[in-house]
C-alpha positions in Angstrom: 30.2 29.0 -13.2 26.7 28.0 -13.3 25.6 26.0 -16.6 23.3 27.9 -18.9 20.2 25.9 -18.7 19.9 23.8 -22.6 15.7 24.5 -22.0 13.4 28.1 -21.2 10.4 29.2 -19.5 7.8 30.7 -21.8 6.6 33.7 -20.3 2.7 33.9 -21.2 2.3 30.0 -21.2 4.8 28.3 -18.4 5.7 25.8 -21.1 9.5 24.7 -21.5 11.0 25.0 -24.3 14.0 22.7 -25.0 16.8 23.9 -27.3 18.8 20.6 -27.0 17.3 17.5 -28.1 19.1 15.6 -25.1 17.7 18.7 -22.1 14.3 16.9 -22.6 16.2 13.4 -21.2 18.0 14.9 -18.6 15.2 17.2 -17.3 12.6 14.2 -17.7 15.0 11.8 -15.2 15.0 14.5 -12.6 11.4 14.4 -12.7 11.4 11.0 -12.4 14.0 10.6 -9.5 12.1 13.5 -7.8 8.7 11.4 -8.3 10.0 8.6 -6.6 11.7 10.1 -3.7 8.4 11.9 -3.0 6.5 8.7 -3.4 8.7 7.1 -1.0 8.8 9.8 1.8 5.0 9.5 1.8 5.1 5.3 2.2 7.8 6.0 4.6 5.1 8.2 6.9 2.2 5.5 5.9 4.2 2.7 7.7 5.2 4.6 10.8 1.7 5.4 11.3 0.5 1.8 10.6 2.9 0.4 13.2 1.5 3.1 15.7 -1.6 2.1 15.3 -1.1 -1.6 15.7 1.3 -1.1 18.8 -1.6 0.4 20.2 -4.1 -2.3 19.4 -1.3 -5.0 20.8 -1.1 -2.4 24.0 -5.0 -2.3 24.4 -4.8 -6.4 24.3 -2.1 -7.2 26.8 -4.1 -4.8 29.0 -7.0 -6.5 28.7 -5.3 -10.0 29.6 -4.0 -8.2 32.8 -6.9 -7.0 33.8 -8.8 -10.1 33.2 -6.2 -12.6 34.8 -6.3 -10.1 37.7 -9.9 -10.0 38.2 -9.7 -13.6 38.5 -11.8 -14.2 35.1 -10.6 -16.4 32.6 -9.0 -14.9 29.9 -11.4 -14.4 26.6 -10.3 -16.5 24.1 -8.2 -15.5 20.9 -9.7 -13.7 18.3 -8.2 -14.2 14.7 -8.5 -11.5 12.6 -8.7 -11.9 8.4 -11.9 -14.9 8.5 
């Protein structure tokens, strides 16, 4: 059997109203866990894109050292990044 929810929908306004002083608790730690989950699902998808995009930049560089110990040039020398 399904438990009769302790809170209701008002009809005109959307706004829950609790009957049970501890439904506020309960439903306010599902928000909580369901804030976080949602926040970490989106960092999850910002740091598989960040790593794409610096495998391509370290792809882009080893071709470029190919191609210029190929060529017969000297390789250019290091950049470092962050000065």
């Amino acid at each position: 059997m399904a438990k009769i929810p302790a809170y209701k929908k008002d009809e005109e306004t959307g706004a829950v109203i609790f009957q049970d002083a501890t439904a506020y608790a309960q439903r306010k730690k599902v928000i909580e866990v369901n804030k976080l989950s949602a926040m970490a699902k989106k960092d999850s998808k910002r740091s598989i894109n960040s790593m794409k995009r610096e495998i391509k930049d370290l792809k882009q560089i080893v071709f470029d050292l190919i191609e210029a110990k190929a060529g017969g040039q000297e390789a250019p020398p290091a950049e470092e990044e962050g000065q």
